[in-house]
DRENPARO-341088 format. One line per 5 residues: number of its first residue (from 1); their letters; for each residue x, y, z of C-alpha. Coordinates in Angstrom, 3 decimals, padded with zeros to 6 digits. Layout:
BEGIN
NUM) A) X/Y/Z; ...
END
This chain:
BEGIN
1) XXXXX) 002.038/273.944/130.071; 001.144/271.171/132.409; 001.532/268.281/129.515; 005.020/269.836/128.605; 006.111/269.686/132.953
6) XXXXX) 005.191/266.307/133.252; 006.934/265.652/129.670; 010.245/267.148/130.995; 009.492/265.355/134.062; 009.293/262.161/132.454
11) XXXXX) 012.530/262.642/130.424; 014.258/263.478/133.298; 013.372/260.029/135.103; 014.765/258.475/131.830; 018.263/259.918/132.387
16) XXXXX) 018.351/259.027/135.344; 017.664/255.757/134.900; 020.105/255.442/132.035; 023.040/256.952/134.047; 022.346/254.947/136.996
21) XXXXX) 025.046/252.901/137.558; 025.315/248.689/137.999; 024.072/247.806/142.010; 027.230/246.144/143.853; 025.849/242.833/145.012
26) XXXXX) 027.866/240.146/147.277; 027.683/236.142/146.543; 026.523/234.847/148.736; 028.375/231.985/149.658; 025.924/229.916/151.484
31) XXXXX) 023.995/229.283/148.074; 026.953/229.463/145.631; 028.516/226.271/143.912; 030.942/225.943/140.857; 031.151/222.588/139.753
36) XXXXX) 032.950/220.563/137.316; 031.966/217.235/135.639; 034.057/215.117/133.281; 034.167/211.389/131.354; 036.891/208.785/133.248
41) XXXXX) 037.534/206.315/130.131; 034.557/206.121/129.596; 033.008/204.343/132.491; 031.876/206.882/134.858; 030.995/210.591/134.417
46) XXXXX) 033.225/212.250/138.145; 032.160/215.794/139.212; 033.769/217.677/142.249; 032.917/221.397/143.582; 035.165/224.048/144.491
51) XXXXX) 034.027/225.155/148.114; 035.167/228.397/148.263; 034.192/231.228/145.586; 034.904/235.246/145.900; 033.329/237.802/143.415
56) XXXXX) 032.810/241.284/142.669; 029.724/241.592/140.875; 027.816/244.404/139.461; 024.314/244.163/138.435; 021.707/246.240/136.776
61) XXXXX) 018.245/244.763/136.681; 017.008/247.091/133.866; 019.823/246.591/131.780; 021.955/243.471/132.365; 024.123/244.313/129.345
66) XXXXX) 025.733/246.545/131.647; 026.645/244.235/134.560; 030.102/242.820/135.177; 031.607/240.293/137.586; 035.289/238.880/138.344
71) XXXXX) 035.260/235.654/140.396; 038.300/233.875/141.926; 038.380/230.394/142.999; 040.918/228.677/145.222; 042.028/225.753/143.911
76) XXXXX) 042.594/224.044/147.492; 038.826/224.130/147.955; 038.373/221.779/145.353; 036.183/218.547/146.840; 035.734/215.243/145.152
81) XXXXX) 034.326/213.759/148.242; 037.466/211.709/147.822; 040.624/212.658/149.704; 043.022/210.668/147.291; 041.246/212.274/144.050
86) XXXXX) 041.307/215.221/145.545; 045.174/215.339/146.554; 046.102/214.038/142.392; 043.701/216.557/140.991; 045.466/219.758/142.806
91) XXXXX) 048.949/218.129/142.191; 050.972/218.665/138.760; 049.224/216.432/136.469; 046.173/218.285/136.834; 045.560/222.086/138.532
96) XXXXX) 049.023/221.966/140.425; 047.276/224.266/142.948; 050.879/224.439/144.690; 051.885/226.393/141.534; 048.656/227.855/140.323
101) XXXXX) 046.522/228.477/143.530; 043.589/230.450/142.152; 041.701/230.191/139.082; 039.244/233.139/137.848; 036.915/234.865/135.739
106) XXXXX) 036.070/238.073/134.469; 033.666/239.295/131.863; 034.264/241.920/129.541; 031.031/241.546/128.109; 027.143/240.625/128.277
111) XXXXX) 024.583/239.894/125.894; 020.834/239.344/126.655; 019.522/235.910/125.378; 015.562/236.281/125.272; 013.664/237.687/128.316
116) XXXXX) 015.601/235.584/130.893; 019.012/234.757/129.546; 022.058/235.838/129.355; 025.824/235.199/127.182; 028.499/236.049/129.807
121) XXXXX) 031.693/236.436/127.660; 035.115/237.072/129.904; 038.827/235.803/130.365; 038.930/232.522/131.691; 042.617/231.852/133.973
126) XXXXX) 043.169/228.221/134.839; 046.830/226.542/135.646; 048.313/230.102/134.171; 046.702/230.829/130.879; 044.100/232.671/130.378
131) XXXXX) 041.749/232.113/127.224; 038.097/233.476/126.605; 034.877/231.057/127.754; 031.374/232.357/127.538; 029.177/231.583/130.241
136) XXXXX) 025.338/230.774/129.299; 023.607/232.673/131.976; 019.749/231.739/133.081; 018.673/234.745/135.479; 016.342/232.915/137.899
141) XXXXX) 014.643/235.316/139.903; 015.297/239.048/141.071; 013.578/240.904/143.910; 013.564/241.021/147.469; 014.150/237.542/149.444
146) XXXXX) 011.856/236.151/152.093; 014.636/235.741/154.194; 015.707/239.860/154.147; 017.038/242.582/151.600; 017.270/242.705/147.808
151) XXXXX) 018.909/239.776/145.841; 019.418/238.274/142.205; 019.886/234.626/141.503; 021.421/232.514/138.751; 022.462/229.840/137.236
156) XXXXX) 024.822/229.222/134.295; 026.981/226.559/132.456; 030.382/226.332/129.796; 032.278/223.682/128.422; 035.946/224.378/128.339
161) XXXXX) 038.718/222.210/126.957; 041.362/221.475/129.393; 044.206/221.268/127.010; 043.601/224.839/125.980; 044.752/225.213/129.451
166) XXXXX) 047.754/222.950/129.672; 046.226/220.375/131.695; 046.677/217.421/129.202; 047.342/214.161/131.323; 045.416/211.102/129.947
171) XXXXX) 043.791/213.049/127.122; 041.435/211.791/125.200; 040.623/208.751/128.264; 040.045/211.504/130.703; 037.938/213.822/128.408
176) XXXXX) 039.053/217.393/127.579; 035.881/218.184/127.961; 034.820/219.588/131.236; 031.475/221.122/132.154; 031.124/223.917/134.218
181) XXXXX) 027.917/224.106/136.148; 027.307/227.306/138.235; 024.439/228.383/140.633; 024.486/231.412/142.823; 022.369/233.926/145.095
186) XXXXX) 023.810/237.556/145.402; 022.661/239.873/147.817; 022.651/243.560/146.750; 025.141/245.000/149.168; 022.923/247.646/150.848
191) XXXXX) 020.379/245.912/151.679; 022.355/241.803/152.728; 021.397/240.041/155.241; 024.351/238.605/156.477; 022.755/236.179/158.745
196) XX) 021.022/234.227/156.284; 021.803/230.525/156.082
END
């Protein structure tokens, strides 16, 4: 009788765990940079950083297959380090962020890659059009942070073509090409510590 309690016992924990649903988490946007990266004629390999990301993410540390996320990126915080770059980049021959102020993300599906990786597939909007990307995920550490409450960190990279999103000026001397390079640190929402720098 006692083997057959702590049976049912044990099933029950394994519902529960199954029907537990994805942890909210916030980015945190202290430790969170997109950047892009691309070839100028050859001679010199550019990158810039958009400065501003927002995200509703959903995590589940047992089972990441079940997380989701939808990010959205001002184009205005995009930063060359170059105020002229950065003023023909966001105007029409490139992101016309006057036209197309945001750009975003969100995943409609995710794949585990080994014990620590990840395929983020989702809709990729840039300049208007949306198309899928998949983002190659590394999940860097989960856990609680020495500097207060719970939080997940990663890193992940794409390669998009920007012709697939309209954005064609000086193709193929400006590459089509871009790289995407992405870190982040998300702090599970119950437990953030908003303070932390």
């Amino acid at each position: 009788m006692k083997s057959l309690t702590i049976l049912a016992a044990a099933l029950l924990s394994i519902a529960g765990a199954a029907s537990a649903k994805p942890a909210h988490y916030n980015l945190d946007p202290n430790h969170t940079q997109v950047a892009i990266s691309w070839t100028h004629f050859g001679f010199s390999h550019p990158t810039a950083r958009f400065n501003s990301v927002t995200g509703d993410f959903k995590f589940d540390a047992v089972d990441p297959t079940r997380s989701s996320i939808v990010v959205t990126i001002p184009i205005a915080s995009l930063d060359t380090g170059v105020a002229a770059l950065d003023k023909h980049l966001k105007g029409p021959d490139f992101f016309d962020a006057e036209q197309f102020s945001t750009a975003t993300f969100k995943s409609t599906s995710v794949q585990r890659v080994g014990e620590n990786g990840l395929k983020v597939s989702g809709d990729l909007t840039i300049h208007g059009i949306t198309k899928p990307a998949v983002l190659d995920v590394t999940i860097n550490k989960v856990g609680d942070h020495p500097m207060g409450g719970a939080a997940a960190g990663f890193d992940a990279k794409t390669v998009i073509r920007r012709s697939d999103f309209g954005i064609t000026k000086y193709v193929p001397n400006v590459s089509d090409d871009i790289a995407i390079t992405i870190t982040t640190e998300a702090d599970l929402a119950q437990s953030a510590d908003t303070s932390r720098k």
